[in-house]
PyMOL commands that place a pseudoatom at each C-alpha (Angstrom):
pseudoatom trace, name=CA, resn=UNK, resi=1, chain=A, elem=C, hetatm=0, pos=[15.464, -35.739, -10.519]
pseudoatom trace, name=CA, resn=UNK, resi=2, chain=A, elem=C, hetatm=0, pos=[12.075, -36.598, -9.169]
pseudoatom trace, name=CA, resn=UNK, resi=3, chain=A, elem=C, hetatm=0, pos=[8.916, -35.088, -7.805]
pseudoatom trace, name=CA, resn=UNK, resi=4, chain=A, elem=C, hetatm=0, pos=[10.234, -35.302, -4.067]
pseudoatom trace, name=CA, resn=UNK, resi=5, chain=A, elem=C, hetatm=0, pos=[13.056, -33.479, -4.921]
pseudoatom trace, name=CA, resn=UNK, resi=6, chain=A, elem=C, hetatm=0, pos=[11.162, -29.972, -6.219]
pseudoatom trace, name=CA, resn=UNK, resi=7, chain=A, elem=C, hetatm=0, pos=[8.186, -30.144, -3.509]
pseudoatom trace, name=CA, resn=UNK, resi=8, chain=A, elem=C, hetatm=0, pos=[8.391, -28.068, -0.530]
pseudoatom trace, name=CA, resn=UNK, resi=9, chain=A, elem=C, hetatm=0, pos=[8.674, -30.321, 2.177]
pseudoatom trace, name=CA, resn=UNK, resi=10, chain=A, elem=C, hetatm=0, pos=[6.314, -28.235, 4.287]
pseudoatom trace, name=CA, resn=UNK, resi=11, chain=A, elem=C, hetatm=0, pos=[2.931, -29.140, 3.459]
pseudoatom trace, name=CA, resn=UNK, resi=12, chain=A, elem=C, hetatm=0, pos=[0.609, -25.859, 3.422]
pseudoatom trace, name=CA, resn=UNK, resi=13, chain=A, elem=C, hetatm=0, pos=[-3.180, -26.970, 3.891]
pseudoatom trace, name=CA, resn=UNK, resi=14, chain=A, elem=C, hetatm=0, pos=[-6.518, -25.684, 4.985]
pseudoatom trace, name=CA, resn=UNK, resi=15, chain=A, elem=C, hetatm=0, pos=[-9.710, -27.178, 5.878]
pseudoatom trace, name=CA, resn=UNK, resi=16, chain=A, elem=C, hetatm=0, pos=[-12.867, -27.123, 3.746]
pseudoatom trace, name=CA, resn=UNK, resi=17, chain=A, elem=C, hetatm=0, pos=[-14.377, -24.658, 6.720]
pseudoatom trace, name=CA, resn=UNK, resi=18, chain=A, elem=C, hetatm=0, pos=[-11.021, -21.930, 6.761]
pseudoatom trace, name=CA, resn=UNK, resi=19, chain=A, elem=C, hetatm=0, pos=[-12.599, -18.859, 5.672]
pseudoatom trace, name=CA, resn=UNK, resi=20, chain=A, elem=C, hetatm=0, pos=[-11.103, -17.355, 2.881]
pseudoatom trace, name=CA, resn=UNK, resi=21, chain=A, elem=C, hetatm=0, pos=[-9.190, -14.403, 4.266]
pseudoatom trace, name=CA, resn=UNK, resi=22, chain=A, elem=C, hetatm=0, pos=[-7.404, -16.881, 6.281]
pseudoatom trace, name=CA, resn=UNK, resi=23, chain=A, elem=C, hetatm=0, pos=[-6.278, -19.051, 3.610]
pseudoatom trace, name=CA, resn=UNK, resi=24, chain=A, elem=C, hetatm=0, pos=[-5.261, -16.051, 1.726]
pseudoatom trace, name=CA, resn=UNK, resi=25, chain=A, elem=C, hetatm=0, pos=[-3.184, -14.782, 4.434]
pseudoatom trace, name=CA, resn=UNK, resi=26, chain=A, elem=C, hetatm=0, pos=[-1.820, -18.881, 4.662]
pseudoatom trace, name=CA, resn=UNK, resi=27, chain=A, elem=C, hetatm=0, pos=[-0.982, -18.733, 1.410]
pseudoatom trace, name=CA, resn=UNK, resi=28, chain=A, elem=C, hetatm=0, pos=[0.764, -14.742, 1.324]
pseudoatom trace, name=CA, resn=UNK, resi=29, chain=A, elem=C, hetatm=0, pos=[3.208, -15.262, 4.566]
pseudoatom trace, name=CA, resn=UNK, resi=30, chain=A, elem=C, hetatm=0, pos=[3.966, -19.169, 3.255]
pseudoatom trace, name=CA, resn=UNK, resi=31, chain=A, elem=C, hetatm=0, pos=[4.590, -17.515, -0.283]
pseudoatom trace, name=CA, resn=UNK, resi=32, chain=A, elem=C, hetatm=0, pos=[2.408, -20.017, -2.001]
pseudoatom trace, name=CA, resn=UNK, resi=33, chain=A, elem=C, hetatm=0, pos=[0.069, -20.237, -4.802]
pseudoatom trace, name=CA, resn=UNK, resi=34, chain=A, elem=C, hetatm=0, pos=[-1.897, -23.015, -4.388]
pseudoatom trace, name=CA, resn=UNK, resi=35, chain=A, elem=C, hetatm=0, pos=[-3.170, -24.767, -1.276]
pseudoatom trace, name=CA, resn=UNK, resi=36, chain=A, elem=C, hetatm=0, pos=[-4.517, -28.241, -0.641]
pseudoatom trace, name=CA, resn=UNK, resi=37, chain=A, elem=C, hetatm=0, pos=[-8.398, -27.966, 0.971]
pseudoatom trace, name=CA, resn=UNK, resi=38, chain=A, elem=C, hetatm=0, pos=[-8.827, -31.048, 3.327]
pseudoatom trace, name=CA, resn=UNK, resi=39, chain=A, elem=C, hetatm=0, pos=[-12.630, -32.674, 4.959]
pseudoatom trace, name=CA, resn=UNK, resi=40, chain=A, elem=C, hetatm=0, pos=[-11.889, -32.873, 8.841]
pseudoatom trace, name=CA, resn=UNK, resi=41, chain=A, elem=C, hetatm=0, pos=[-11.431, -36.658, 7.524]
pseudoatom trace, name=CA, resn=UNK, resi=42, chain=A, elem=C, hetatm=0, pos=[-7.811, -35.340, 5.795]
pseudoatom trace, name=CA, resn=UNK, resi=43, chain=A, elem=C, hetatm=0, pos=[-9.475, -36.478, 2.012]
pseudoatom trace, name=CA, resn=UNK, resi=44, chain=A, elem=C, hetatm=0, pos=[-8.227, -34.043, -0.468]
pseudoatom trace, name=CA, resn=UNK, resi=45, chain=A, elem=C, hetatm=0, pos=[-11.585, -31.529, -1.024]
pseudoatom trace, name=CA, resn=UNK, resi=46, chain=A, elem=C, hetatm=0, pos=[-9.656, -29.302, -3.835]
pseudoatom trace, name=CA, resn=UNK, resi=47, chain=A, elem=C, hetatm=0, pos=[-7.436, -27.524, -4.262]
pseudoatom trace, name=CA, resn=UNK, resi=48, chain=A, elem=C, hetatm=0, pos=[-7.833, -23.427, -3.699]
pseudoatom trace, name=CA, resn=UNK, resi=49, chain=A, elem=C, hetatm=0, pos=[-5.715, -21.357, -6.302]
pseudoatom trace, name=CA, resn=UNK, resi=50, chain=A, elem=C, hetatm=0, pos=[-4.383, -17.660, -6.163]
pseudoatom trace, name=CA, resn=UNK, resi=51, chain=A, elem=C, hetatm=0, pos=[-6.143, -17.411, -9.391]
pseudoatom trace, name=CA, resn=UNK, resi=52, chain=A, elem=C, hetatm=0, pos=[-9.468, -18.311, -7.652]
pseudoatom trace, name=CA, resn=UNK, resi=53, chain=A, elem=C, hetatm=0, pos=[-8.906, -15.903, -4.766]
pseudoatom trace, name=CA, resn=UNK, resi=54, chain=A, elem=C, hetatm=0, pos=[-8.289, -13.316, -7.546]
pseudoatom trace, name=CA, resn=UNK, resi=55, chain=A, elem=C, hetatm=0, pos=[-11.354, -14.428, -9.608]
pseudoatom trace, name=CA, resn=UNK, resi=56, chain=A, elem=C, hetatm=0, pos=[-13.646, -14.223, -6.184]
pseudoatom trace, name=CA, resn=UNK, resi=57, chain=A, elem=C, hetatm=0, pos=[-12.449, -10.328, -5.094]
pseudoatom trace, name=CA, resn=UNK, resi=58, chain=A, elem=C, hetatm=0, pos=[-12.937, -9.026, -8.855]
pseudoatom trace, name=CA, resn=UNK, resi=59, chain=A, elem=C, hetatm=0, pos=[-16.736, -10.338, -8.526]
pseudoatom trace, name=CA, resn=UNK, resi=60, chain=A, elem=C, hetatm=0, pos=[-16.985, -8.735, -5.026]
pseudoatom trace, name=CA, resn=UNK, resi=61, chain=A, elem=C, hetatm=0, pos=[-15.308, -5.328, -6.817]
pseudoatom trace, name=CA, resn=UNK, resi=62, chain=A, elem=C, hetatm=0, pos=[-17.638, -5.558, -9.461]
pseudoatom trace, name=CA, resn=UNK, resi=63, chain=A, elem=C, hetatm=0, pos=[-20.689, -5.892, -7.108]
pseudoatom trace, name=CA, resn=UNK, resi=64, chain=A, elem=C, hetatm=0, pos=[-19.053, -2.620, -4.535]
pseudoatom trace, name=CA, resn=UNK, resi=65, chain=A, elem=C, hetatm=0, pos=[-18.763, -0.561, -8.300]
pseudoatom trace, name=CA, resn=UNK, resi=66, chain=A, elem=C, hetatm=0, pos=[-22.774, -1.637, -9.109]
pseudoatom trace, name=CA, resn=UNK, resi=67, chain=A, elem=C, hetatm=0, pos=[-23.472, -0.625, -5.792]
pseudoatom trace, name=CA, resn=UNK, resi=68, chain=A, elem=C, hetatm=0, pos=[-21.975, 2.672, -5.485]
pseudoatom trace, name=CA, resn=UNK, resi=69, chain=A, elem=C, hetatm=0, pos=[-23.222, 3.185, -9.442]
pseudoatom trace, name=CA, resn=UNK, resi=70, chain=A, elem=C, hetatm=0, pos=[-26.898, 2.356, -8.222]
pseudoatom trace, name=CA, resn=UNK, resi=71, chain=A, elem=C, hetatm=0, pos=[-26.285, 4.386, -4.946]
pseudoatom trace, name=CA, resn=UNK, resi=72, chain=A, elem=C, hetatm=0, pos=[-24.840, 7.785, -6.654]
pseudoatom trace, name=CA, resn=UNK, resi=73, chain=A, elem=C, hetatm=0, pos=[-28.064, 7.003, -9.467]
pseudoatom trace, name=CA, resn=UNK, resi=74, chain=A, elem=C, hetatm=0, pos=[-30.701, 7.259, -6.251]
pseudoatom trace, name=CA, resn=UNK, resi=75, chain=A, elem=C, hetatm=0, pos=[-28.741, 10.586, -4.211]
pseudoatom trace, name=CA, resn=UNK, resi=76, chain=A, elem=C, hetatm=0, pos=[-28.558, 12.547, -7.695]
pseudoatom trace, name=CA, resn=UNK, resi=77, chain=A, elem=C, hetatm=0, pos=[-32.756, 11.745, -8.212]
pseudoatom trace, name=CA, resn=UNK, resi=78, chain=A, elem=C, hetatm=0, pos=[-32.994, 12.385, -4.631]
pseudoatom trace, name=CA, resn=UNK, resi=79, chain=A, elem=C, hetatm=0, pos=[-31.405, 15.683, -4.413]
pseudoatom trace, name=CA, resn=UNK, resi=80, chain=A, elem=C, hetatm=0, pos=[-33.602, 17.180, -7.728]
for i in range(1, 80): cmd.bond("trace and resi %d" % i, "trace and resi %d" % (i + 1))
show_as sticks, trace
zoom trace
C-alpha cells in the first residue's frame, strides 16, 4: 500500500484570505479535519486544523463569559 492509495482524491483547500466560518463550513459538509491554506500563488501557507478552529471559538467563549461577567458586575452596582 502507499500514500496515494489512503488520500482522498479530492483535494479540499482554502486560500490564506477564506474567512474562517467558511473554511469551517468547507471542512463540516467535505467531512474533513484538516485543510491545506494556499497564497493566491498555490504555495502551501499551512495547514488549518479542526483542533485550531476549536482552540479559536473557546478563546472567543471565554472573552463572551468575561464580558457578560463584567457586564452583570456594572447592572448589579448600577441598580444599588
Amino acid at each position: 500500500m502507499n500514500a496515494g492509495e489512503l488520500c482522498n482524491r479530492e483535494v479540499v483547500f482554502a486560500y490564506r484570505n477564506t474567512p474562517l466560518v467558511e473554511a469551517a463550513q468547507l471542512m463540516r459538509e467535505k467531512g474533513v479535519r484538516r485543510v491545506p491554506v494556499l497564497t493566491h500563488s498555490g504555495a502551501l501557507a499551512g495547514i488549518l486544523t479542526i483542533d485550531d478552529l476549536l482552540d479559536l471559538m473557546a478563546e472567543e467563549l471565554g472573552a463572551f463569559a468575561r464580558t457578560i461577567d463584567r457586564e452583570r458586575v456594572r447592572e448589579t452596582r448600577a441598580r444599588r
